[in-house]
C-alpha positions in Angstrom: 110.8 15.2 77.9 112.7 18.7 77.1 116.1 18.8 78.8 118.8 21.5 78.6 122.4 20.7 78.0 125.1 23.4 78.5 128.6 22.9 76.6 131.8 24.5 76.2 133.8 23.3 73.2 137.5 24.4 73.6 140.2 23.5 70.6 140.5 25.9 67.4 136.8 26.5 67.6 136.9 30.0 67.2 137.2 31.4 63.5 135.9 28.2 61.5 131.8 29.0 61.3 131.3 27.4 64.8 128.9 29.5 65.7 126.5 30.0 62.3 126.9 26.0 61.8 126.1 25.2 65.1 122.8 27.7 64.6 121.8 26.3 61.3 122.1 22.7 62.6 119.5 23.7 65.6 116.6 25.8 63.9 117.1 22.5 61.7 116.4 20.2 64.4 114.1 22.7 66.3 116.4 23.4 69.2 116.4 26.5 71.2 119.0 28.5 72.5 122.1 30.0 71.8 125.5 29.7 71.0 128.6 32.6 71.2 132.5 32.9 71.3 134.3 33.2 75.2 137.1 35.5 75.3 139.4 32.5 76.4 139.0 31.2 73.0 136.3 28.7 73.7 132.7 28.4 72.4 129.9 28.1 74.8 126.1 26.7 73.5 123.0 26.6 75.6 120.2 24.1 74.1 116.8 23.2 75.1 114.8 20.4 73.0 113.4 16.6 73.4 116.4 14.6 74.5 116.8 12.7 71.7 116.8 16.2 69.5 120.0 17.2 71.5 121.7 14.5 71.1 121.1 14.6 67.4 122.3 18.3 67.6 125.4 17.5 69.8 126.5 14.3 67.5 126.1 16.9 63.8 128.3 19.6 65.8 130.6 16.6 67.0 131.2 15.3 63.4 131.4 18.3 61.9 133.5 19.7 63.9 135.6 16.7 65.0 139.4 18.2 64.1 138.8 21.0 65.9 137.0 20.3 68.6 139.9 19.0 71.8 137.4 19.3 74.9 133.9 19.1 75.2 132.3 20.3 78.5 128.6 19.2 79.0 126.3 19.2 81.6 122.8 18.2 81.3 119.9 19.6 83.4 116.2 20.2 83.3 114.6 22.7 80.5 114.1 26.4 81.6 111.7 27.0 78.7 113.3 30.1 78.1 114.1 29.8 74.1 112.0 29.9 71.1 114.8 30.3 69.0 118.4 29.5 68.5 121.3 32.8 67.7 124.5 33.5 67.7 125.2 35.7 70.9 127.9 38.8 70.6 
């Protein structure tokens, strides 16, 4: 079943290829969505995939990004269907 997860990552997550990792890492998996910088220094990601595919995609940013990463902000909820893709927003 396709679910959607929204996060905010807050830490030094800003400036360390948060963003173009974290885009890789989904067209890899076949996640949708998108992932951009907040002006309050956080990073926010919207995802939409099989359940099992976001976790996969949460866990590779988790590890990859484990010493910078302080908070992590999720909240799961039913897939829109509104992503083919996965960007980087501006």
């Amino acid at each position: 079943m396709k679910k959607q997860v929204h996060i905010y990552y807050s830490g030094r997550v800003q400036g360390i290829g948060f963003r173009f990792t974290a885009e890789r890492m989904a067209q890899e998996l076949g996640v949708g969505g998108w992932v951009k910088n907040l002006s309050d220094g956080r990073v926010e990601v919207i995802a939409e995939a099989q359940e099992d595919k976001l976790k996969e995609f949460i866990a590779q940013i988790n590890k990859t990004f484990s010493q910078y990463i302080q908070d992590i902000d999720i909240n799961w909820q039913p897939a829109m269907g509104e992503f083919r893709d996965f960007g980087v927003k501006f």
